[in-house]
LOVO-633758 format. One line per 2 residues: number of its first residue (from 0); their letters; for each residue x, y, z of N, C-alpha, C. Coordinates in Angstrom, 3 decimals. Example, Ala and Ser with C-alpha at 12.3 -4.5 7.8 and 13.67 -1.06 7.14 Angstrom:
2
0) AS) 13.190/-5.690/7.800/12.300/-4.500/7.800/13.200/-3.300/7.800 ~ 12.850/-2.250/7.080/13.670/-1.060/7.140/12.900/0.030/7.870 .
# end
This chain:
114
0) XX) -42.490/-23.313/-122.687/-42.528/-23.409/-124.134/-41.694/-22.268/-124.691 ~ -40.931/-22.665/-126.031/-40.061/-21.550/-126.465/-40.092/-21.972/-128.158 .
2) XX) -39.542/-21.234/-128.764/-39.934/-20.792/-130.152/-39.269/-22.000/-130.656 ~ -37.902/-22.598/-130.462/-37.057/-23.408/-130.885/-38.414/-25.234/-130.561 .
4) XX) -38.943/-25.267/-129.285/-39.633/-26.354/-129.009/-41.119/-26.177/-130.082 ~ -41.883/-24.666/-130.240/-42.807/-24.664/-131.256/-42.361/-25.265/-132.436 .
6) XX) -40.943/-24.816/-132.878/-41.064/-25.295/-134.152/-40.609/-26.865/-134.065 ~ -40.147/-27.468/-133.317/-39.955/-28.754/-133.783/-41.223/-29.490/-133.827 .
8) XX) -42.554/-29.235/-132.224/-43.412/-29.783/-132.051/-44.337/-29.275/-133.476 ~ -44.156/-28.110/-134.483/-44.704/-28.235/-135.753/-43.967/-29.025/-137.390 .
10) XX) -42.654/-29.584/-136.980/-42.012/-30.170/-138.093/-42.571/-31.039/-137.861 ~ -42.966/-31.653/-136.445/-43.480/-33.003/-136.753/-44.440/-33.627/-136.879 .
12) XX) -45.212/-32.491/-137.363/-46.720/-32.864/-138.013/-46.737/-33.140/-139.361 ~ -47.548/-33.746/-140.039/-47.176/-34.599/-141.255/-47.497/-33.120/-142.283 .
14) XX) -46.860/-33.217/-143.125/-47.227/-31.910/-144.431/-46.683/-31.165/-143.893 ~ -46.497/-30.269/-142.841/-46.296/-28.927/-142.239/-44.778/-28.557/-142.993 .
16) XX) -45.397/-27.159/-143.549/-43.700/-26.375/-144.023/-43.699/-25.341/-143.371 ~ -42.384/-24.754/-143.196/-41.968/-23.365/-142.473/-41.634/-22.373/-143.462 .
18) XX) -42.332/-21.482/-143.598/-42.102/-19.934/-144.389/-40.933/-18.963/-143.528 ~ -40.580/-17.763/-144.417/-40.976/-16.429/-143.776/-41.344/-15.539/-144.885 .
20) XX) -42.367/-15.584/-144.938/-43.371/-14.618/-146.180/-42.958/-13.506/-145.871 ~ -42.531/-12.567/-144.397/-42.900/-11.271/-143.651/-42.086/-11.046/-143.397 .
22) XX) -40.481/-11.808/-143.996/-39.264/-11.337/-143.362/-38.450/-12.512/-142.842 ~ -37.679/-12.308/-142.491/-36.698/-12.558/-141.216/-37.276/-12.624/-140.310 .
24) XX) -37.150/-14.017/-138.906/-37.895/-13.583/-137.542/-39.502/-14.000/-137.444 ~ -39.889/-13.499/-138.488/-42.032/-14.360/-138.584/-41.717/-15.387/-139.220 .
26) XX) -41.861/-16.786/-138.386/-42.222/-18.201/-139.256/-43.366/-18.336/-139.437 ~ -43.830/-18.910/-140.148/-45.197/-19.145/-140.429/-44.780/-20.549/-140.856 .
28) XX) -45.690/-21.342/-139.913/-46.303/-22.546/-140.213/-47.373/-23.237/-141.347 ~ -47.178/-23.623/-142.303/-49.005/-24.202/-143.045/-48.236/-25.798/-143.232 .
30) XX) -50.003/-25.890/-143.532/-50.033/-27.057/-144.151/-51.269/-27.375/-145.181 ~ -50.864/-27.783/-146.587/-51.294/-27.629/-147.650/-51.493/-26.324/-147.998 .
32) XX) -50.644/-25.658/-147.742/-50.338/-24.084/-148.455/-50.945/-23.004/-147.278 ~ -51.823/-23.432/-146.223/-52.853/-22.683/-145.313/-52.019/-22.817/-143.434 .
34) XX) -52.143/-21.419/-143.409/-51.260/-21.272/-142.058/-52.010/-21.992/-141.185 ~ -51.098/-22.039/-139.961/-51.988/-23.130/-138.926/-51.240/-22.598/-137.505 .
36) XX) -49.873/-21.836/-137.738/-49.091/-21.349/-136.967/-48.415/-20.159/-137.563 ~ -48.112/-19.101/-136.387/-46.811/-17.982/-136.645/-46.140/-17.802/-135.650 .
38) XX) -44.969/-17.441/-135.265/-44.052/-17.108/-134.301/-43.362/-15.605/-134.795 ~ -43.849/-14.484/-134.225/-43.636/-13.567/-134.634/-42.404/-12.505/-134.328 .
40) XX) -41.874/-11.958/-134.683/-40.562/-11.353/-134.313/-40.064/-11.201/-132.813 ~ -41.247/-10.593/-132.042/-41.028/-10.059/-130.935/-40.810/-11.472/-129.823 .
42) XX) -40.747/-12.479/-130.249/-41.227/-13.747/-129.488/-41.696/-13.478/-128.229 ~ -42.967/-13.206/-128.282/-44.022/-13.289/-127.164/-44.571/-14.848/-126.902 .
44) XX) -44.846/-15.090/-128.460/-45.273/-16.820/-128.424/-45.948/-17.092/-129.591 ~ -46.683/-17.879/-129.515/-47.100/-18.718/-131.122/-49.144/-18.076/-131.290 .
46) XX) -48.733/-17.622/-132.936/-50.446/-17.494/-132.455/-50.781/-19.358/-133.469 ~ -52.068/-19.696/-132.825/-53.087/-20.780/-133.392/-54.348/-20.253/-133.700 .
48) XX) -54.875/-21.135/-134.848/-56.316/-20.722/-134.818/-57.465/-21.859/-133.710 ~ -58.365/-20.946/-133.397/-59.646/-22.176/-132.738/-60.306/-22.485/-133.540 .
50) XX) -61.530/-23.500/-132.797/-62.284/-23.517/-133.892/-63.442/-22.852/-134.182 ~ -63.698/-21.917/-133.314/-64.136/-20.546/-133.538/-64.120/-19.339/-133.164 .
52) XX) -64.941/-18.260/-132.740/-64.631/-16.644/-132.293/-64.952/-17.518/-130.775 ~ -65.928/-17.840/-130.511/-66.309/-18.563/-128.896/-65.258/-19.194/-128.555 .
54) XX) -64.795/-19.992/-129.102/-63.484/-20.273/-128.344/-62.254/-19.931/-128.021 ~ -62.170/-18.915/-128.848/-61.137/-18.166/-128.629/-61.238/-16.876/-127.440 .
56) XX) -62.692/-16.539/-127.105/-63.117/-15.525/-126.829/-62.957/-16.350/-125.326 ~ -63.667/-17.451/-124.978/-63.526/-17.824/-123.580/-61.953/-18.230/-123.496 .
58) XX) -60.912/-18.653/-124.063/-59.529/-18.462/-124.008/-58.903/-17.708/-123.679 ~ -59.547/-16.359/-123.853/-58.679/-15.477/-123.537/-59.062/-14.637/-122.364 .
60) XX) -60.337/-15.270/-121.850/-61.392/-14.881/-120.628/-60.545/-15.607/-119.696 ~ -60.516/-17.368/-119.553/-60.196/-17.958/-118.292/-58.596/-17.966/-118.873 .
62) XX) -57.896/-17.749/-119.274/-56.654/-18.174/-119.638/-55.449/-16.830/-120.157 ~ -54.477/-16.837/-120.008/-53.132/-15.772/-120.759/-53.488/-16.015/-121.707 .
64) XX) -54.600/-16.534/-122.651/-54.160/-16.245/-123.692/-54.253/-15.014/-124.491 ~ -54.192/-14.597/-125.726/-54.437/-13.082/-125.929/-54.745/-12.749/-127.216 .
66) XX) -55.586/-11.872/-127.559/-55.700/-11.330/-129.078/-54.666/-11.755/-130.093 ~ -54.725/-12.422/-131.407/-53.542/-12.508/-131.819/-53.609/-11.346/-132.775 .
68) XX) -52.280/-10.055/-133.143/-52.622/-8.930/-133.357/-52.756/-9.414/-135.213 ~ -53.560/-8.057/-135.919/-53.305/-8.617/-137.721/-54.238/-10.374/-137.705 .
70) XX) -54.656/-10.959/-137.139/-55.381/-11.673/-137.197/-56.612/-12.264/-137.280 ~ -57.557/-12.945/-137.605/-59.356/-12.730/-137.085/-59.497/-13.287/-135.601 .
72) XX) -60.733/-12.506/-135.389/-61.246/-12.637/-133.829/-60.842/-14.728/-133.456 ~ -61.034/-15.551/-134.713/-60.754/-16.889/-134.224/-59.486/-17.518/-133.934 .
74) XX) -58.287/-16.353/-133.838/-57.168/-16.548/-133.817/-56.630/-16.270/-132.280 ~ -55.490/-16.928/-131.604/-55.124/-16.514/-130.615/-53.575/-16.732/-130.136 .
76) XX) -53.635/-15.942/-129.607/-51.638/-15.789/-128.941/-51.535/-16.346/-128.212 ~ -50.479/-17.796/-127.857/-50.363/-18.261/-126.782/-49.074/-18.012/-126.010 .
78) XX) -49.353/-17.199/-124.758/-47.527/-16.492/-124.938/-46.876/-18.019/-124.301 ~ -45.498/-17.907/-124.579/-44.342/-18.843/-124.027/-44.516/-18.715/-122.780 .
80) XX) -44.435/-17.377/-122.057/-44.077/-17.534/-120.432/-45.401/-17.751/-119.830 ~ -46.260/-17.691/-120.160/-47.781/-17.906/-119.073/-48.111/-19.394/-119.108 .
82) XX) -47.930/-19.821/-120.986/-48.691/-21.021/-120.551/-48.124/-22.693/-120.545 ~ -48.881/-23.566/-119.901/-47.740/-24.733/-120.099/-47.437/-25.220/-121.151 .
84) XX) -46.373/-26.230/-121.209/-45.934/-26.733/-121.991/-47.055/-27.978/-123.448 ~ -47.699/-28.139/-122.397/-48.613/-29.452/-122.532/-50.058/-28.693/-123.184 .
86) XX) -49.974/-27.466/-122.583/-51.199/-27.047/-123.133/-51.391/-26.419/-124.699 ~ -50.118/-25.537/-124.607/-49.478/-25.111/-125.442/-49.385/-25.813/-127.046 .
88) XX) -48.694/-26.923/-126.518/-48.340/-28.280/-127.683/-50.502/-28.600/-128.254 ~ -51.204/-28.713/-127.402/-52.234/-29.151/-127.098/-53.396/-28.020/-128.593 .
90) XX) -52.539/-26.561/-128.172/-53.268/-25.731/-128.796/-52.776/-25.807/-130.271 ~ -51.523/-26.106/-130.268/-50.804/-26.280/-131.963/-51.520/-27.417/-132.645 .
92) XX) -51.698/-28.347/-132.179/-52.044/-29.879/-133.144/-53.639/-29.808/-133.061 ~ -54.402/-28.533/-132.264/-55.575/-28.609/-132.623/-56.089/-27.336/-134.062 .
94) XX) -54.925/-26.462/-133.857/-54.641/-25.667/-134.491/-54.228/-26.032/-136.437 ~ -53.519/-27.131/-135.968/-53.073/-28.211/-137.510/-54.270/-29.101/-137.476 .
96) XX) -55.083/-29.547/-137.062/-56.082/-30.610/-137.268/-57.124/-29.941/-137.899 ~ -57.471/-28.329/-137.134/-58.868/-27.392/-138.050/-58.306/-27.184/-139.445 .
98) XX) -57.109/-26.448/-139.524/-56.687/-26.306/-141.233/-56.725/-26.824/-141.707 ~ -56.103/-28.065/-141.287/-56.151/-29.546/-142.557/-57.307/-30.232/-142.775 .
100) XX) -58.394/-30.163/-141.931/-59.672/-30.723/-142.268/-60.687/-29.546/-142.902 ~ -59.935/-28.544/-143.014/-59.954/-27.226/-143.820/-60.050/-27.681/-145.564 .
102) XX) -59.218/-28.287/-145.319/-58.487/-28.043/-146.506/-58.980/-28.667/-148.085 ~ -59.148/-28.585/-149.063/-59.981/-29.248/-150.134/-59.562/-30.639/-150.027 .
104) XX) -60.564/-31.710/-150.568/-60.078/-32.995/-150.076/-58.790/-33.682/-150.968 ~ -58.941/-32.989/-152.256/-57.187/-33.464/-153.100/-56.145/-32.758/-152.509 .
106) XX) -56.626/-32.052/-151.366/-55.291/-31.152/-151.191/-54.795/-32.434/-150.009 ~ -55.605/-32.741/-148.961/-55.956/-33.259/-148.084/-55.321/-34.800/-148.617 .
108) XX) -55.736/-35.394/-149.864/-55.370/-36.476/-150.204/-53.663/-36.786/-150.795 ~ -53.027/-35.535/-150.859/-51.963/-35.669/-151.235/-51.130/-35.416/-150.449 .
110) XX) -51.610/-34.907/-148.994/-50.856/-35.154/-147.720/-50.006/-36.183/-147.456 ~ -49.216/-36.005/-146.345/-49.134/-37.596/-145.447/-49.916/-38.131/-144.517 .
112) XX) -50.202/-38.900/-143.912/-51.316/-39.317/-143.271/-51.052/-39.027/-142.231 ~ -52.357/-37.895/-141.178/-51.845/-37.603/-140.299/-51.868/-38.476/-138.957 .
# end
C-alpha cells in the first residue's frame, strides 16, 4: 500500500473530499465535512478511525499497527510497509462507514449513496 493507492481507494468512496487544512503534504480525507482519513507528511501511512479505544488497542497489540500521533486513543496508523494491501483498503472503508453513519441524518441524506 502507498499514499498514491490510499488516495484513489478514498476518491472512490461516495461524498469523500481531499483537504490540506495543515499544509502541503497532510491530506485529509472527510466525508460530510468529518475526517475519516489522513496521510501525513512523513508518509509512514494512513491513520483511520475504529470503532472504538478496544479496537484499536487490540490492533495495535496483534498487528503493526500504531498510535496515530495528535489523535484520540480510537484512532490508528496503518503503516504502508507492514501491512497488506487488502487489509489496509479493509481498514479505510471501515474507517468511511463509522463517520458517515456518524454523521447527522440530513447530512447523511444529501450524500451519494454509499
Amino acid at each position: 500500500m502507498d499514499r498514491e493507492t490510499v488516495n484513489a481507494l478514498c476518491a472512490a468512496l461516495p461524498g469523500a473530499d481531499l483537504s490540506e487544512p495543515f499544509g502541503p503534504g497532510t491530506e485529509v480525507w472527510k466525508v460530510g465535512g468529518k475526517i475519516f482519513a489522513t496521510l501525513g507528511s512523513d508518509n509512514r501511512g494512513v491513520i483511520v478511525k475504529c470503532a472504538d479505544v478496544e479496537t484499536a488497542e487490540m490492533l495495535k497489540e496483534v498487528g503493526p499497527f500504531e498510535k496515530a500521533p495528535y489523535f484520540h486513543r480510537s484512532w490508528v496508523l496503518v503503516p504502508f510497509d507492514t501491512v497488506e494491501a487488502e487489509e489496509a483498503a479493509h481498514r479505510l472503508r471501515v474507517s468511511y462507514d463509522l463517520i458517515r453513519a456518524a454523521l447527522p441524518k440530513k447530512v447523511r441524506a444529501a450524500l451519494p449513496d454509499a
